[in-house]
Backbone as XML, in Angstrom:
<?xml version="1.0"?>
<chain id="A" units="angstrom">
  <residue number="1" name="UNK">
    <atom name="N" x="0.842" y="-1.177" z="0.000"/>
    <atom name="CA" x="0.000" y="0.000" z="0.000"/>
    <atom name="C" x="0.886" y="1.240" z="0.000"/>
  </residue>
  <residue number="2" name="UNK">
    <atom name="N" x="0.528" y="2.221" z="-0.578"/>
    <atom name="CA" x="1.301" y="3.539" z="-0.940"/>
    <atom name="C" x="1.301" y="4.060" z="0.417"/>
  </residue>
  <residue number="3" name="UNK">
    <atom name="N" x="2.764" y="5.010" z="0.481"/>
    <atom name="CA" x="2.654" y="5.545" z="1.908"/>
    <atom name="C" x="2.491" y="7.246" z="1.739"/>
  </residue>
  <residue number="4" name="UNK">
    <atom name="N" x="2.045" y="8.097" z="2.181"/>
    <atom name="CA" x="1.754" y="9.001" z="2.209"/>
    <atom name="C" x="3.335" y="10.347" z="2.317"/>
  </residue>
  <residue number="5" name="UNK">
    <atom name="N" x="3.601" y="10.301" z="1.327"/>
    <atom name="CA" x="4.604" y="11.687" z="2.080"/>
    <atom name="C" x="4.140" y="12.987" z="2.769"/>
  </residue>
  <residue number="6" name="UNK">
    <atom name="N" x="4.715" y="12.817" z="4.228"/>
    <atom name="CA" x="4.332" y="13.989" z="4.938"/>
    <atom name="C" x="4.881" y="15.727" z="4.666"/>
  </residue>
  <residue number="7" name="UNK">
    <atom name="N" x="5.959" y="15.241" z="3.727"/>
    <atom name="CA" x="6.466" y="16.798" z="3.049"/>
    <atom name="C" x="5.281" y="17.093" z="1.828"/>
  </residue>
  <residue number="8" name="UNK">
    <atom name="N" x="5.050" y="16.545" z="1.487"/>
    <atom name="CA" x="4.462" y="17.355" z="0.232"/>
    <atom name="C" x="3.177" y="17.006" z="-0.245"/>
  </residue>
  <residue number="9" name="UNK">
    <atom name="N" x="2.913" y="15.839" z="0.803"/>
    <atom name="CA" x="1.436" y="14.766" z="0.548"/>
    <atom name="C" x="1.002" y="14.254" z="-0.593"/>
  </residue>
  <residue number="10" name="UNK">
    <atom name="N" x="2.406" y="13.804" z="-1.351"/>
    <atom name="CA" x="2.410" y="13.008" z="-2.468"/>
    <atom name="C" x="2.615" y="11.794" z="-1.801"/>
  </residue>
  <residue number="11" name="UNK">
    <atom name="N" x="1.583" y="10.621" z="-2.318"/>
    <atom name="CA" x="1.645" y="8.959" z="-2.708"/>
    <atom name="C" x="3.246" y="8.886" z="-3.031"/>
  </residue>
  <residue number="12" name="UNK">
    <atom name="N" x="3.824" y="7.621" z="-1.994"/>
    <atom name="CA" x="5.217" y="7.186" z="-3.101"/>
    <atom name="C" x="4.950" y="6.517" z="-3.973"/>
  </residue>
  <residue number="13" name="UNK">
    <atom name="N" x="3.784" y="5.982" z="-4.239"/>
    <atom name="CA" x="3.899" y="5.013" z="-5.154"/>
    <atom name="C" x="3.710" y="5.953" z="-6.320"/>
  </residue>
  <residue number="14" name="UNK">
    <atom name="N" x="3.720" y="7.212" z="-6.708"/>
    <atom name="CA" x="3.896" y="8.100" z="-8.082"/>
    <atom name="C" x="5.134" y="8.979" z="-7.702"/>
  </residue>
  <residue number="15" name="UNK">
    <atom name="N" x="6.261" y="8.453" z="-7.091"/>
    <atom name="CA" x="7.347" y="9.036" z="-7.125"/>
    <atom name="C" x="8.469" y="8.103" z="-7.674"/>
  </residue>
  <residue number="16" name="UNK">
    <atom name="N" x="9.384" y="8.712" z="-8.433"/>
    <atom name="CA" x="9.641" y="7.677" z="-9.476"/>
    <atom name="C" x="11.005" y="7.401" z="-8.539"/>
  </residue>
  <residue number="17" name="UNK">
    <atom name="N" x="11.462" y="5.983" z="-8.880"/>
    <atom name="CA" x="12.482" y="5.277" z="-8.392"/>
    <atom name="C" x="13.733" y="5.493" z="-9.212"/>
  </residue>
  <residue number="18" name="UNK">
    <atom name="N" x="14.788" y="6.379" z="-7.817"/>
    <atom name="CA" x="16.134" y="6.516" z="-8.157"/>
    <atom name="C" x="16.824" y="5.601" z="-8.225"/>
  </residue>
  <residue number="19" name="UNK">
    <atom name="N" x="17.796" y="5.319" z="-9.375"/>
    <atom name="CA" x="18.492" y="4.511" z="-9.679"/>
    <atom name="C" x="19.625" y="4.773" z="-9.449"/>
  </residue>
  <residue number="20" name="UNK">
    <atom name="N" x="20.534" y="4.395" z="-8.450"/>
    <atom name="CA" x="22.059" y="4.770" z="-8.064"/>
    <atom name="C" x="23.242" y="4.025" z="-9.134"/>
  </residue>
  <residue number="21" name="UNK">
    <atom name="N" x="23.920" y="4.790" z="-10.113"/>
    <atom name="CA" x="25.198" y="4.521" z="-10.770"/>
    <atom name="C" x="26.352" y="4.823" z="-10.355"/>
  </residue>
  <residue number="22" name="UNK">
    <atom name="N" x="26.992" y="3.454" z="-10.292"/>
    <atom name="CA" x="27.896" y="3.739" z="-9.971"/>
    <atom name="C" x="29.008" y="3.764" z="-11.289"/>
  </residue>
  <residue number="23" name="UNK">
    <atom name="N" x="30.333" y="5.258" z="-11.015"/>
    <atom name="CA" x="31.429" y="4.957" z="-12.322"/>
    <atom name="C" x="32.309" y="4.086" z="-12.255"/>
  </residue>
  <residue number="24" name="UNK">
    <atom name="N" x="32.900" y="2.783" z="-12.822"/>
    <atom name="CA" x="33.832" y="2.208" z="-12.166"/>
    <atom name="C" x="34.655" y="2.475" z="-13.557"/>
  </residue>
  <residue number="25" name="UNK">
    <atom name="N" x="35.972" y="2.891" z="-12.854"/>
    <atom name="CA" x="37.499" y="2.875" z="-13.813"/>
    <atom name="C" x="38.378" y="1.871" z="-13.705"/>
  </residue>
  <residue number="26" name="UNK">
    <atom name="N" x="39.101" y="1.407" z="-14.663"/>
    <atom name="CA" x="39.673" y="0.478" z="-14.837"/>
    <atom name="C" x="40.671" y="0.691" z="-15.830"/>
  </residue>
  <residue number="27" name="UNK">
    <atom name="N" x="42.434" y="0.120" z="-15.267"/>
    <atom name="CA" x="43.330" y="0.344" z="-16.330"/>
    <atom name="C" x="43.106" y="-0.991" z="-17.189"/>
  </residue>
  <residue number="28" name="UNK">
    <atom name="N" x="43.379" y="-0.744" z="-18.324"/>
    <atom name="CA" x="43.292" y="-2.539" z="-19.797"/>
    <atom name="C" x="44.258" y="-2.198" z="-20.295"/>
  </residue>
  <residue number="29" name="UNK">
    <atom name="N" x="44.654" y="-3.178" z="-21.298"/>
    <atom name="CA" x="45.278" y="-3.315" z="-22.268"/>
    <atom name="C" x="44.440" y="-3.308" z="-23.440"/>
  </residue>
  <residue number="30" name="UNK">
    <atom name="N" x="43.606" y="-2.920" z="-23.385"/>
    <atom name="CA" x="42.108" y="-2.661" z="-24.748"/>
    <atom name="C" x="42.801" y="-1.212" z="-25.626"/>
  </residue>
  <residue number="31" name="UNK">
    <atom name="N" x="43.652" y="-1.483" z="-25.992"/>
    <atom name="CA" x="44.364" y="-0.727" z="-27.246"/>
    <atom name="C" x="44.331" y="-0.522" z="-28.790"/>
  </residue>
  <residue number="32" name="UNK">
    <atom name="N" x="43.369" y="-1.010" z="-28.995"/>
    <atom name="CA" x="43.380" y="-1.212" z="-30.666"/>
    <atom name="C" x="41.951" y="-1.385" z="-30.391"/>
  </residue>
  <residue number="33" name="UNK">
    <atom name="N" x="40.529" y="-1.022" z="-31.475"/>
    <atom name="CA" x="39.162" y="-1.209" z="-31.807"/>
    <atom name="C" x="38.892" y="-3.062" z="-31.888"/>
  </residue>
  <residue number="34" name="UNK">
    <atom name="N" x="39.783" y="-3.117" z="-32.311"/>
    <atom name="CA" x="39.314" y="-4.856" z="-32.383"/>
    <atom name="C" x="39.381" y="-5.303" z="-31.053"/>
  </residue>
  <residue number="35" name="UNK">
    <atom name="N" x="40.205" y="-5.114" z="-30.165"/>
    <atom name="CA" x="40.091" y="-5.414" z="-28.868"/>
    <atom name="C" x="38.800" y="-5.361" z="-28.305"/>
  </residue>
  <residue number="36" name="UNK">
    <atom name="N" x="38.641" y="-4.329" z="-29.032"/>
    <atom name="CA" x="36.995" y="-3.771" z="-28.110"/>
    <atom name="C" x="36.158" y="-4.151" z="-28.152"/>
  </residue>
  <residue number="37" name="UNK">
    <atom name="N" x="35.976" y="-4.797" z="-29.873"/>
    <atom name="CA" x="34.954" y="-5.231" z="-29.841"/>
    <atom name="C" x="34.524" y="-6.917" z="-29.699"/>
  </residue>
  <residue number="38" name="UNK">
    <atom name="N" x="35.791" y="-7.565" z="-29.447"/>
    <atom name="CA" x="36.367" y="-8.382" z="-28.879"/>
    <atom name="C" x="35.473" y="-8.619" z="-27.497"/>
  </residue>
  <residue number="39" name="UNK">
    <atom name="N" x="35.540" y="-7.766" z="-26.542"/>
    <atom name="CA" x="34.885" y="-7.431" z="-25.313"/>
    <atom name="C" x="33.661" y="-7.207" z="-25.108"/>
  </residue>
  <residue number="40" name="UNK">
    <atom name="N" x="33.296" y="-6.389" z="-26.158"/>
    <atom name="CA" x="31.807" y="-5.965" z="-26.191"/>
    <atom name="C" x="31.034" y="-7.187" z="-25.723"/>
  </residue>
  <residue number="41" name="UNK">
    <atom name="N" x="30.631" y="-7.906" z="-26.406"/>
    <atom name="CA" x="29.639" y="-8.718" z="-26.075"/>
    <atom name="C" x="29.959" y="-9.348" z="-24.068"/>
  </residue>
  <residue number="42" name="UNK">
    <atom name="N" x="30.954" y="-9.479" z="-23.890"/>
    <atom name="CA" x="31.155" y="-10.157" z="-22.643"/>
    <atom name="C" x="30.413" y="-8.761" z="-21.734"/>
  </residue>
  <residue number="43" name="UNK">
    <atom name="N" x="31.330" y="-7.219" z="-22.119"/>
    <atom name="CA" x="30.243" y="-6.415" z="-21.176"/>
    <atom name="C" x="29.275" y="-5.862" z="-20.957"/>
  </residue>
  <residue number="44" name="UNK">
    <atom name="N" x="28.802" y="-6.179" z="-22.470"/>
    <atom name="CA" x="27.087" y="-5.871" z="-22.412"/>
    <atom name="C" x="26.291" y="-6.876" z="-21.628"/>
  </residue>
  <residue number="45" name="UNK">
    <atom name="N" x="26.757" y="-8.107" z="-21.368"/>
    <atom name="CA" x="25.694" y="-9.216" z="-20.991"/>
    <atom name="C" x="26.235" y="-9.252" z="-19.261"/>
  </residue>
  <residue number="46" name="UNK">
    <atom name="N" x="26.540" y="-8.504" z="-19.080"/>
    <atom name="CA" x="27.058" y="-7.615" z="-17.679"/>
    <atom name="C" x="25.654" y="-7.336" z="-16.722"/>
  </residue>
  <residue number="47" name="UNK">
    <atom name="N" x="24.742" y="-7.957" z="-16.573"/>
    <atom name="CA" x="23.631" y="-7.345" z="-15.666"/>
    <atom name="C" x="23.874" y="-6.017" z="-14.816"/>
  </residue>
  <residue number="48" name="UNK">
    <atom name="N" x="23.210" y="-4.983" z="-15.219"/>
    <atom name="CA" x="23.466" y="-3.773" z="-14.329"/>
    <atom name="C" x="24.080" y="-2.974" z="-15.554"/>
  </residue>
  <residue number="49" name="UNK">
    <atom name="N" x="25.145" y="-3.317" z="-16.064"/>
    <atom name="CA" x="26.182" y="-2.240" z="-17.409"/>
    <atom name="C" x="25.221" y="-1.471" z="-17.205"/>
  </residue>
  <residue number="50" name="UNK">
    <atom name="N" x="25.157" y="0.005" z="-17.986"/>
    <atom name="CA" x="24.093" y="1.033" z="-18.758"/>
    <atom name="C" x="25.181" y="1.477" z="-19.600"/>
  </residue>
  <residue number="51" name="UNK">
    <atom name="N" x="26.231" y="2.396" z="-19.346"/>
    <atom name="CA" x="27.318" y="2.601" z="-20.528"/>
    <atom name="C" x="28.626" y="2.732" z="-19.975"/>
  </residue>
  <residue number="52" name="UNK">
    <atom name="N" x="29.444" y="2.446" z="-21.361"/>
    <atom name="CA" x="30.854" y="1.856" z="-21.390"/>
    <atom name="C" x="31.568" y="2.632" z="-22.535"/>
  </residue>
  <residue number="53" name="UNK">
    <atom name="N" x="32.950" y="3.010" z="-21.787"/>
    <atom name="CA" x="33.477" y="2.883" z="-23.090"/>
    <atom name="C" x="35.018" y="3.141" z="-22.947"/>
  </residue>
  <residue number="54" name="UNK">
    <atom name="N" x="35.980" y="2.780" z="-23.811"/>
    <atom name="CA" x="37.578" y="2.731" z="-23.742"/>
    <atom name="C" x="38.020" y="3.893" z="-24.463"/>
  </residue>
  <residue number="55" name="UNK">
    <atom name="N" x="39.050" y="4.334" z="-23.753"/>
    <atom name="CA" x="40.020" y="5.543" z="-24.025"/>
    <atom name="C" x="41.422" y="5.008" z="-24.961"/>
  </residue>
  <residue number="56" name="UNK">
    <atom name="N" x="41.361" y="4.384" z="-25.705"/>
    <atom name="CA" x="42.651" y="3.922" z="-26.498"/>
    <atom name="C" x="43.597" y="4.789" z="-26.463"/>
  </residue>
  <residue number="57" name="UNK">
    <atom name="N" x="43.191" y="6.215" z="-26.666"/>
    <atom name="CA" x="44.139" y="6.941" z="-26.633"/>
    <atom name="C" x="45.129" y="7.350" z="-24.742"/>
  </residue>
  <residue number="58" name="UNK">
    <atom name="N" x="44.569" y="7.251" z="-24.143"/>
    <atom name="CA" x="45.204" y="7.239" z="-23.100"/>
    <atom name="C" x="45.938" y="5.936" z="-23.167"/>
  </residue>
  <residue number="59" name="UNK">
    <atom name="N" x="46.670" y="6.492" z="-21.584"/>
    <atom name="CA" x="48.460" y="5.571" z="-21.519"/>
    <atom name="C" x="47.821" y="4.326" z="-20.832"/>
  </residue>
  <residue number="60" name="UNK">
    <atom name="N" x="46.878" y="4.631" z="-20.189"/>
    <atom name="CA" x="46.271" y="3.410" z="-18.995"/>
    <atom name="C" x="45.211" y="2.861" z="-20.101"/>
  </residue>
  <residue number="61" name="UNK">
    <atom name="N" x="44.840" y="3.049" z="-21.069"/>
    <atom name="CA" x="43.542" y="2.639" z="-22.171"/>
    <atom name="C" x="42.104" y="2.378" z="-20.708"/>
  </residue>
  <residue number="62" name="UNK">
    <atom name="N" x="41.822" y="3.136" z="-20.076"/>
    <atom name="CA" x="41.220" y="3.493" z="-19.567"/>
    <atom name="C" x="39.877" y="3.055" z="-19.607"/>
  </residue>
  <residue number="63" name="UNK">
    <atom name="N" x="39.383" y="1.955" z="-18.889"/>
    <atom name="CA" x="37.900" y="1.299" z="-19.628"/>
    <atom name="C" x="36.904" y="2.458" z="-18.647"/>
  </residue>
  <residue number="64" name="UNK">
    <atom name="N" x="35.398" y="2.704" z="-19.107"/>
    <atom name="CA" x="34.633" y="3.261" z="-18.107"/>
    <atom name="C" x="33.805" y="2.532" z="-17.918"/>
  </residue>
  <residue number="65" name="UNK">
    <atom name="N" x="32.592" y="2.465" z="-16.743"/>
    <atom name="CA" x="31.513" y="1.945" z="-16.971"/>
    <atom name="C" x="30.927" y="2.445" z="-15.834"/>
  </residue>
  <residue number="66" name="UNK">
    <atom name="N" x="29.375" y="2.498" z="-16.427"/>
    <atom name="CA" x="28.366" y="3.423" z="-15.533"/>
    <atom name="C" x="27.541" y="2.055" z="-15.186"/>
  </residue>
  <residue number="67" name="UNK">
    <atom name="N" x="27.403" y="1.793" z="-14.153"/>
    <atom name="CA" x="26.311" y="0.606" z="-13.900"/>
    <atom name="C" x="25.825" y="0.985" z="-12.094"/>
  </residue>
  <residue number="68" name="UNK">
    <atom name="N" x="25.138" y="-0.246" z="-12.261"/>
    <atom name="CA" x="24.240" y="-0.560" z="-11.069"/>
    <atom name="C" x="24.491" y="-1.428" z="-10.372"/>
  </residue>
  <residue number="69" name="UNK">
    <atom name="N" x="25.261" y="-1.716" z="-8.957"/>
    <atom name="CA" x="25.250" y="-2.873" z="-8.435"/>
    <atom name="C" x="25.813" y="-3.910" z="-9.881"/>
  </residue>
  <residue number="70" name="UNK">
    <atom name="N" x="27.038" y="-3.425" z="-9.838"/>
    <atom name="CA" x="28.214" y="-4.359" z="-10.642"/>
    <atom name="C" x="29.314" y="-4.095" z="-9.392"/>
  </residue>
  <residue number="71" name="UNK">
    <atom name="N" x="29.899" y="-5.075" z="-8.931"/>
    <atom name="CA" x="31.676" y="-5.189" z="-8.555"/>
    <atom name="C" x="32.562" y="-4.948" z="-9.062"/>
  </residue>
  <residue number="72" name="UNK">
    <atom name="N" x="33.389" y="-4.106" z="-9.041"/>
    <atom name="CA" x="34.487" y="-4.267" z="-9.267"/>
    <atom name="C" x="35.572" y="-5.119" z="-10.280"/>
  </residue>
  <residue number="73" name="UNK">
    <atom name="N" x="35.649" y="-6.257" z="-9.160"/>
    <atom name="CA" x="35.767" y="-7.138" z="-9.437"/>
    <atom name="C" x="35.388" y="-8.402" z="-10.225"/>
  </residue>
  <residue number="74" name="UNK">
    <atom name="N" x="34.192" y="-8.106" z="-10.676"/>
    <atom name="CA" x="33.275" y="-8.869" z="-11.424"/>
    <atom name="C" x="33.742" y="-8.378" z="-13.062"/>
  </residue>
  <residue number="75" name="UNK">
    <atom name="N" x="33.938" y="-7.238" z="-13.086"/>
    <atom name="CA" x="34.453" y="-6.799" z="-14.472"/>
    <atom name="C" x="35.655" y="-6.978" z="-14.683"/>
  </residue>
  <residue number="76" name="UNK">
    <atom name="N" x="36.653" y="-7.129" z="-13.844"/>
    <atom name="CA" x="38.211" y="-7.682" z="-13.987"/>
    <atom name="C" x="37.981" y="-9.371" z="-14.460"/>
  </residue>
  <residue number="77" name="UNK">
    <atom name="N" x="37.199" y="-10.116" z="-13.538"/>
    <atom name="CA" x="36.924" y="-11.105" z="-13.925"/>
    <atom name="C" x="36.771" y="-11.674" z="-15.493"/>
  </residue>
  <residue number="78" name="UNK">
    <atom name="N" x="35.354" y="-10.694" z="-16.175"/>
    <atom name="CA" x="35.293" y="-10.964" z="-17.162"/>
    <atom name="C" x="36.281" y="-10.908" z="-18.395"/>
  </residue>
  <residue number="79" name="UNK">
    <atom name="N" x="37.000" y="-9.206" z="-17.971"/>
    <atom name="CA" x="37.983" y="-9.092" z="-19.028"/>
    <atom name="C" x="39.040" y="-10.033" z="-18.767"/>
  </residue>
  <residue number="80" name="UNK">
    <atom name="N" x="39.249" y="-10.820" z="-17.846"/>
    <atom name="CA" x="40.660" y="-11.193" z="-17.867"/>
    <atom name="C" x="40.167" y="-12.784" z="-18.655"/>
  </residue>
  <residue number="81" name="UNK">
    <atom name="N" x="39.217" y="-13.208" z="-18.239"/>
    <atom name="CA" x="38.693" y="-14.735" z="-18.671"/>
    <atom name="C" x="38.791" y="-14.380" z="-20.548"/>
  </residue>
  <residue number="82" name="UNK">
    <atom name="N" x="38.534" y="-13.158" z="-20.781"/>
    <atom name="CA" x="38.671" y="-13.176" z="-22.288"/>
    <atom name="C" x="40.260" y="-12.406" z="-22.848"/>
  </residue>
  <residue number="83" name="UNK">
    <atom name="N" x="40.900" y="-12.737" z="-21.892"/>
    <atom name="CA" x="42.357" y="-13.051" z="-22.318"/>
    <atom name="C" x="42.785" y="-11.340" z="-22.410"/>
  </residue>
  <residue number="84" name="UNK">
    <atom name="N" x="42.331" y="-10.039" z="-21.458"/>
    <atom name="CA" x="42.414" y="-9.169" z="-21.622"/>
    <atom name="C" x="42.941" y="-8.815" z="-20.172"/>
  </residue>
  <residue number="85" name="UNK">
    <atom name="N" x="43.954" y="-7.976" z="-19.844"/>
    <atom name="CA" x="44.556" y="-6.932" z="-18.659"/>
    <atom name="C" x="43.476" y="-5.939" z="-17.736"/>
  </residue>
  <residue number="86" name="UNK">
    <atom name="N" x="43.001" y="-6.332" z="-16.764"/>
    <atom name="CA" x="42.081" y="-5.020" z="-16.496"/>
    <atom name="C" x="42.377" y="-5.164" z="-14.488"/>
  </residue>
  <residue number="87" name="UNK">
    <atom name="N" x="41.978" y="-3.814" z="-14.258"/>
    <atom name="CA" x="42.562" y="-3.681" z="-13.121"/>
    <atom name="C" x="41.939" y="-2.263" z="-12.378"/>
  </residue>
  <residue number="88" name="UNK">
    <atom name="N" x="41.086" y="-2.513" z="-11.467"/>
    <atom name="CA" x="40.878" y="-1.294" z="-11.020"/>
    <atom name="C" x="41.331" y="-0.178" z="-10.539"/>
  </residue>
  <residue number="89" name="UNK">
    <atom name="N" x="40.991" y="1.167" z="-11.325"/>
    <atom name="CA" x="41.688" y="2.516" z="-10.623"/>
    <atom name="C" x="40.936" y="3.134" z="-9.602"/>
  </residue>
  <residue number="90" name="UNK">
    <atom name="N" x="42.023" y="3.226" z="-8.231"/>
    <atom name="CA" x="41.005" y="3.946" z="-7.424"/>
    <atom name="C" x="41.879" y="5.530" z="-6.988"/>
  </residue>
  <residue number="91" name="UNK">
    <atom name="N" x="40.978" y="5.937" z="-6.381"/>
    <atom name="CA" x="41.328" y="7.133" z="-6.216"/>
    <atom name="C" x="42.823" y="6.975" z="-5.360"/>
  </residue>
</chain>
C-alpha cells in the first residue's frame, strides 16, 4: 500500500524510483578497436552495465563503466577470462 509523504502529501507510489550509478574505472590493455569489440559482447551481458566505453588513446587505455550494483571485481573477472589486462583505478 502507498505511503503518504508527509512533506508534500504526495503517494510514493507516483514518485519515481532513483536509480544509483555507480562509475567504475579500470586500467586494460584494450588498445586497438578490435580489442573492443572483442569485449563488447562479454560487457554488455554484464547485468546492471548502462554505458561503457575505452580511451585507447590514453596511456592506462582506460575502460569506463556506468552501472548498477556491478563489482568491481566482477568486471576484472570478465575481461581477464577473455584473455584481456584489467585492473581497477582507485582514487
Amino acid at each position: 500500500m502507498p505511503v503518504q509523504n508527509n512533506l508534500t502529501g504526495i503517494s510514493n507510489a507516483y514518485l519515481p524510483k532513483t536509480a544509483y550509478m555507480d562509475i567504475l574505472i579500470f586500467k586494460t590493455n584494450l588498445n586497438h578497436p578490435v580489442h573492443i569489440s572483442k569485449v563488447q559482447p562479454f560487457i554488455q551481458n554484464i547485468d546492471g552495465v548502462q554505458k561503457w566505453n575505452v580511451d585507447i588513446q590514453d596511456c592506462d587505455h582506460v575502460l569506463r563503466i556506468e552501472a548498477s550494483e556491478v563489482s568491481p571485481r566482477s568486471i576484472e573477472i570478465v575481461l581477464q577470462n577473455a584473455g584481456y589486462y584489467c585492473e581497477e583505478l582507485t582514487d
